[in-house]
N, C-alpha and C positions, 0 to 999 in steps of 0.2 A: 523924721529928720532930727528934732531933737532926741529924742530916745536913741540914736547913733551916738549924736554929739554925746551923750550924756555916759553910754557904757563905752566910747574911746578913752575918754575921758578918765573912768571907775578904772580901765583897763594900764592906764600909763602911772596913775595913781599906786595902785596894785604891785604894778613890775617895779616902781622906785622903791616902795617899801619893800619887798622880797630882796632889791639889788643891796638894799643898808641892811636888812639884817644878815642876810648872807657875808657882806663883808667884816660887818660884825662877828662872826662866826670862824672867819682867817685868823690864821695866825702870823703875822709879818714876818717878813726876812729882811735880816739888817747884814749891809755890806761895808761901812766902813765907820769909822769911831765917832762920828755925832748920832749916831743911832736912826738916823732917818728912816721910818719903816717904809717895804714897800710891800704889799699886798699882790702877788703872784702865784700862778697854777706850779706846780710840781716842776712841769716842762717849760715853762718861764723862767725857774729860777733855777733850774737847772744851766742854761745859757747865758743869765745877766747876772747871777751872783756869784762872784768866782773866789770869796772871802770864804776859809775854811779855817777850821783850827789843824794848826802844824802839827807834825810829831813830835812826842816825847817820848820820856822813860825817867820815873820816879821812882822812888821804894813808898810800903803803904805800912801802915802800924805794924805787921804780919811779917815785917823784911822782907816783902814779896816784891819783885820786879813790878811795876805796874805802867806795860806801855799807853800810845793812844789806840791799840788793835783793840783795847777793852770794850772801844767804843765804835766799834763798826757797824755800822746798821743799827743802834741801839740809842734812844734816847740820853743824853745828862746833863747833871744839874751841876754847875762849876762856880764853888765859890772860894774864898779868901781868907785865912784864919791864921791867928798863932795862939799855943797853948795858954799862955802868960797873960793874955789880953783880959784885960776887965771892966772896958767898955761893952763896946758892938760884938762882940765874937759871941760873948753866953747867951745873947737875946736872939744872933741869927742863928746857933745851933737849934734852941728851943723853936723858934720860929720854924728851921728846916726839917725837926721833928716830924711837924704835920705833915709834910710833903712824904719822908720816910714812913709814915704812919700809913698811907695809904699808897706806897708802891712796895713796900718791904718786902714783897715775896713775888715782884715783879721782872724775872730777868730783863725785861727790854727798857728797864730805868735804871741810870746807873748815879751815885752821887761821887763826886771826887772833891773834896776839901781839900784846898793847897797850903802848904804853910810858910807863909812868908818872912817866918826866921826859922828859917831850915838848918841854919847853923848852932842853933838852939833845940829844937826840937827833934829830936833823934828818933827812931820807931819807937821804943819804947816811951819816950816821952806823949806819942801821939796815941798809941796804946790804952796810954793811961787816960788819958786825955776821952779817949772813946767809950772806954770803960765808965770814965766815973759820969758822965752824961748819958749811960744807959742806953748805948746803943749798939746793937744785935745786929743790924742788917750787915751782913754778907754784902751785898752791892753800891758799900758806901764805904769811900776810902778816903784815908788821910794820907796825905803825901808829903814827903822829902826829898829835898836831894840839892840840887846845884841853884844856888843864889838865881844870878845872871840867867841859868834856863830858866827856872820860875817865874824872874820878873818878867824876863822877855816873852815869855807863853804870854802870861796875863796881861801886859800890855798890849801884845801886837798881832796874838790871837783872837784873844777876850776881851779885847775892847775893856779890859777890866775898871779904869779909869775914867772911862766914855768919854769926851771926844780928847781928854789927853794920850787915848791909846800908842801917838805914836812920837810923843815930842817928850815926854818925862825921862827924866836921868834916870839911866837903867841903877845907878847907884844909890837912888834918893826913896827911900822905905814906902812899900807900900801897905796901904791898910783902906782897905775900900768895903761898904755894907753889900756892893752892887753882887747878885746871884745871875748866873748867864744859864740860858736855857740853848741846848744845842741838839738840831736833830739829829737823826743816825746817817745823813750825811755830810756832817760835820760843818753843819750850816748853822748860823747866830740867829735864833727864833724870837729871843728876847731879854730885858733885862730886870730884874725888879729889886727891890730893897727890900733886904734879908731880916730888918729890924722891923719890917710891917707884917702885922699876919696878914693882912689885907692883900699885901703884893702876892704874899704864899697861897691866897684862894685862890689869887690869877693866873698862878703859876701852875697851879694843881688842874684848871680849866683847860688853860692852853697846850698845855701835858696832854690832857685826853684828846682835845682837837687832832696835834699830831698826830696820838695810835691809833682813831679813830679813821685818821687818812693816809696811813701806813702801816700797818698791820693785819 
């Protein structure tokens, strides 16, 4: 009777520790700008998350058109930059190095850097920009183009601001550390700060979780 009692017991013990590391193991999906994550099956949030990133159409260092088709079915990494910047912008390129460093010859990860003085930063200025930071990958792109799409992407897509995503004056300059992680179906997986390498190992982890459960 007790040796029942004892392995129901070892049994329910067992299954709570499997249920935490398992969810330990998820990667969240966030649906609207205070980041609230919620831990869901594929076919869960298929149904309860209807937050996706919009469409656009930028130009990339290259003058090349660069719509959101880039990113269909495909992992990216979406963050916030301008060339000029000489705070947080050289510590999150370096930081997103690492991520670059070990997807660089990954088609189903894409990086898209926005520039949020687009009025400033012209392709060739972001070129340069790319160049002199030593970066090679082909699936990492610097973007221009219209003020107002920009901001509004970032805010009301990207939660870029987090939970001011949807109240901030589309007029009022943005400059955010936050890197938005999005799956290939256009869904907000996560967010982390671009000035921590420490965010970029999580990011790099929960990167694989994804292709590991979609690929």
């Amino acid at each position: 009777m007790l040796q029942n009692v004892f392995l129901r017991s070892s049994l329910i013990v067992f299954l709570l520790l499997f249920s935490c590391r398992q969810k330990k193991q998820d990667v969240p999906y966030y649906n609207t700008p205070d980041f609230e994550p919620q831990f869901l099956s594929k076919e869960e949030a298929s149904d309860k998350i209807n937050h996706t990133i919009q469409h656009f159409s930028f130009v990339d260092q290259d003058n090349r058109v660069i719509t959101d088709k880039i990113t269909d079915h495909k992992i990216h990494i979406a963050s916030f930059i301008f060339t000029s910047c000489g705070s947080i912008c050289p510590n999150m390129i370096r930081n997103l190095k690492l991520v670059d460093r070990k997807y660089k010859n990954d088609p189903d990860v894409i990086l898209l850097s926005f520039s949020v003085t687009p009025w400033i930063d012209t392709s060739e200025k972001l070129k340069d920009f790319k160049t002199k930071h030593k970066i090679t990958n082909a699936n990492w792109h610097f973007l221009t183009g219209n003020k107002n799409e920009i901001y509004s992407l970032a805010r009301k897509s990207y939660f870029a601001e987090e939970a001011l995503g949807f109240t901030r004056d589309s007029a009022e300059f943005l400059h955010t550390e936050h890197i938005i992680l999005v799956d290939g179906q256009r869904k907000i997986r996560g967010i982390y700060n671009g000035t921590l390498q420490s965010d970029m190992q999580q990011l790099i982890t929960d990167i694989d979780l994804i292709k590991k459960n979609t690929f």
